[in-house]
N, C-alpha and C positions, 0 to 999 in steps of 0.2 A: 307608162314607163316609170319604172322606179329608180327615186336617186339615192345619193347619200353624200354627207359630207367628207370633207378632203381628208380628215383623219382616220375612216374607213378604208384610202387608198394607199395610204402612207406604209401601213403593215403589207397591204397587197401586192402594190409593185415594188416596196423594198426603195423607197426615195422618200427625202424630207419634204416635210408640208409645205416647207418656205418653195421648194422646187416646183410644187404641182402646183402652188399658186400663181408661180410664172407662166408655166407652160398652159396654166387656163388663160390668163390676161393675153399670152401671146394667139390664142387657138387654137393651141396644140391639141386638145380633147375634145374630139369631137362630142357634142350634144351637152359640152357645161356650159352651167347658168348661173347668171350672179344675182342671186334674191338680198337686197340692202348689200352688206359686205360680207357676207357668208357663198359662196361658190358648194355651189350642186353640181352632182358629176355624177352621169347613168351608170348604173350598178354595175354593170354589164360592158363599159368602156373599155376600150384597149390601150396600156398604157404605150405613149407613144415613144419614137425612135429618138433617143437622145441627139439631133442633130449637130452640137456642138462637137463628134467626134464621127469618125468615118464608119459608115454602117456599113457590111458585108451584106448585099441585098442582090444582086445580080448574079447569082452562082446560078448557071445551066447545064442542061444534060441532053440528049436526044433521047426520044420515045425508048424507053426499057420495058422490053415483055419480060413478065415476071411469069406469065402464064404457065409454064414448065414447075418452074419451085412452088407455087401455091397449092397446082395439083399433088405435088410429091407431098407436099405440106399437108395437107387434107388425108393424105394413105396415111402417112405418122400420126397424124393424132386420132385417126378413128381408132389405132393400134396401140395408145396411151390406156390404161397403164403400162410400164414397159415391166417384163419380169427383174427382179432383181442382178437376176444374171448379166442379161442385158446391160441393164446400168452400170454394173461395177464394170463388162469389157467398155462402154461407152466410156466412162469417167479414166480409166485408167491408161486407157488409149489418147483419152485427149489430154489428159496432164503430163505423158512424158513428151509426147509430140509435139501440144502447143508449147511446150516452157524448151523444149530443145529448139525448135526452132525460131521462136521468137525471138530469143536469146543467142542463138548462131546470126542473123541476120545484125547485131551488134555488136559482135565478134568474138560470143564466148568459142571458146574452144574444146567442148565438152561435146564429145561424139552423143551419137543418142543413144546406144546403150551405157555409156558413162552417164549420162543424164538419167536413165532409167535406176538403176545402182544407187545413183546418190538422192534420189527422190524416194526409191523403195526401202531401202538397207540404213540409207544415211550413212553410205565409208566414203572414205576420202578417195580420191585418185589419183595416186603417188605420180608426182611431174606436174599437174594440174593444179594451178594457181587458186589458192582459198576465194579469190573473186568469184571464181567462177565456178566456185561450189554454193556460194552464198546468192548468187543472180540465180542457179537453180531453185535450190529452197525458198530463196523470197517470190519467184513466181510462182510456185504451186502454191504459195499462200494468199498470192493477189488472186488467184483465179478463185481458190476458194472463197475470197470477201467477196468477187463479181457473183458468185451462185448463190448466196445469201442474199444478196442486194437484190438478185430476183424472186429470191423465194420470200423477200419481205414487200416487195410489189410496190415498193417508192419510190417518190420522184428523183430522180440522179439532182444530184446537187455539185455544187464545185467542192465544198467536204470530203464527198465520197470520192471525186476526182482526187482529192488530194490525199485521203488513206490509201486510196491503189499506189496512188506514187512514193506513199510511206514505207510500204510492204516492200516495193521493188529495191528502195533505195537502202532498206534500213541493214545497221552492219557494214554496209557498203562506204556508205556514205554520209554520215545523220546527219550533219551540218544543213544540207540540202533536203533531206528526206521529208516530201510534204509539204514542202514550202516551194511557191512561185520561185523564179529566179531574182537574183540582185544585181544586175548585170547582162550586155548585150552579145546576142551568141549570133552563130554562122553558122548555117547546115551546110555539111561539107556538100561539094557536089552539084550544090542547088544555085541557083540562079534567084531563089526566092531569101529575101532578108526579112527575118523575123521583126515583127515591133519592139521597141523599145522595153527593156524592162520597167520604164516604169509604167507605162502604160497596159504592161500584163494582166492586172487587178482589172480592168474595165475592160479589156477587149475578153475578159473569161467570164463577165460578167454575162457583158454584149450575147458571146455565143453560146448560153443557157437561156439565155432568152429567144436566140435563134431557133436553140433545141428545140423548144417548145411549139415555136410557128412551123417548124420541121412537119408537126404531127399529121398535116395534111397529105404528105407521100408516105409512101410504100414503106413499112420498116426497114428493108434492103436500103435504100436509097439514103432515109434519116440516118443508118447506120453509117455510111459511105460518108455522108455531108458531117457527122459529128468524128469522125476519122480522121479527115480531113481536115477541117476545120480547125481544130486541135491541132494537131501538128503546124501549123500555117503561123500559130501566134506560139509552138514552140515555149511553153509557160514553166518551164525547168529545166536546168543545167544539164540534165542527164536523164535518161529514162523515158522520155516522149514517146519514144517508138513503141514498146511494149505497154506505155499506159496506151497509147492511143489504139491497138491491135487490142485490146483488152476492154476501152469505150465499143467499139466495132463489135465484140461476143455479147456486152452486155446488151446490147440493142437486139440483136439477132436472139439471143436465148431469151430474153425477153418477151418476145414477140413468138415463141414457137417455132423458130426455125434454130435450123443445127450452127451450133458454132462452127468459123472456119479456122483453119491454120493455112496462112502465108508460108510458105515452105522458103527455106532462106537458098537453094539454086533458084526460086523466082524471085530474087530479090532486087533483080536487074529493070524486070516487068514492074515491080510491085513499086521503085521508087521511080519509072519514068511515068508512071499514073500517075503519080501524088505529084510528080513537079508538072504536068499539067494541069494537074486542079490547082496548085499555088499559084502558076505565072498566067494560064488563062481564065482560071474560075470555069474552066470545062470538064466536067466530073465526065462522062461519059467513061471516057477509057477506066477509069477505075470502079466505077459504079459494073460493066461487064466483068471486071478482073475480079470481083467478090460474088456477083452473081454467078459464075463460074464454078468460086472457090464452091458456096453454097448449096449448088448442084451437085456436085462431089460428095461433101457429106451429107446432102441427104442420098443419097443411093449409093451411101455404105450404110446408113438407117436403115434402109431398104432392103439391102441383103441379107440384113441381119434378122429383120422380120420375115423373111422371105417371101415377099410381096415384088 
């Protein structure tokens, strides 16, 4: 087994050396060793769960067949490259659809052909509040950074979480744009009380590093749990709902399956899912509500290739 010194961990999990030397003294790492006053730790160690603060570690689901979307998953990509045609009705389909109705489920008032208008044309819609021409444009541009972010194949980071949130919010709002919240909010509706603002910075920590132990299920499922999960610590004033339906595509495109759009008449559906996963940590219902969604648009992929 190979080891190495605590300054080798220090860059790796992103904590001070003074910490890792506790949590060796305490036993927290498995398989270190203390040769004179110098501490060894197997290269290969997993840094452990900060116990000092409440770990989200019991989230369940019941058995999910994915069986149906993997095979449709398997028709699309033997069918990759897609003709240009293809792509441009794909993309153009999903940029006025996702941003209209992301954005109606938060109460813009921008019909979807208003929404299509001012995404394609860039005109105003006389009566229609500058807000809610500005939440248009700034989602087609978050969605735009999410398809970069896959087509550059790196790690999600809280950065990128927090440029999505820049896009959404900028114009709008820049005070906030980007930045955690300074202050503690209430989801309307919900039964679920977000943490503490100041506690934001570690519980968004916490759940990138969740992310990552995610990587053992299904992409659907990592998707749902980083959805979720998000929204649960609520880490901004405004705008959770379309970053976090926006975490949700970047997982799924990522992964080769079709992005979904939450349709805002399901939004009755789509928020007694999410306050099930808040107040029981039972993903189930929401994990079938996007397995659903994601059968759908794959067999509009489907039609279009006529498979």
């Amino acid at each position: 087994m190979k080891y190495e010194k605590i300054s080798y961990f220090v860059s790796k999990w992103g904590i001070t050396e003074r910490r890792i030397r506790v949590l060796c003294t305490e036993g927290r790492i498995e398989g270190a060793v203390k040769v004179g006053k110098t501490w060894l730790i197997p290269k290969d160690a997993s840094k452990p769960r900060d116990k000092r603060y409440k770990n989200i570690n019991d989230l369940f689901f019941d058995d999910i067949n994915t069986d149906a979307i993997d095979n449709k998953k398997a028709i699309i990509d033997e069918s990759r490259p897609f003709s240009q045609t293809m792509i441009r009705q794909l993309n153009d389909k999903l940029l006025v659809e996702w941003t209209y109705h992301s954005n109606a489920i938060e109460g813009n008032t921008l019909t979807m052909s208003e929404t299509k208008v001012v995404l394609e044309n860039g005109i105003t819609i006389k009566g229609k509040p500058l807000k809610d021409h500005l939440e248009a444009i700034n989602h087609k541009e978050a969605i735009e950074y999410v398809e970069e972010l896959v087509k550059k194949d790196t790690k999600l980071t809280e950065y990128d979480i927090k440029s999505i949130h820049y896009l959404i919010l900028k114009e709008i709002d820049n005070l906030n744009a980007g930045k955690y919240r300074a202050q503690n909010v209430l989801i309307s509706g919900s039964k679920h009380i977000p943490p503490s603002y100041i506690n934001v910075p570690l519980e968004m920590q916490m759940l990138m590093e969740q992310y990552e132990d995610w990587a053992v299920y299904h992409p659907l499922i990592r998707a749902c749990l980083l959805h979720g999960e998000f929204v649960k610590i609520h880490p901004f004033v405004d705008g959770n709902g379309r970053t976090a339906r926006l975490l949700l595509n970047f997982e799924l495109i990522k992964n080769g399956y079709p992005p979904v759009i939450i349709k805002n008449e399901d939004r009755a559906d789509y928020y007694d899912a999410l306050e099930m996963a808040s107040t029981t940590k039972n993903y189930t219902l929401f994990i079938n509500l996007v397995l659903n969604l994601v059968n759908e648009a794959a067999d509009s992929y489907l039609l279009l290739l006529g498979k």
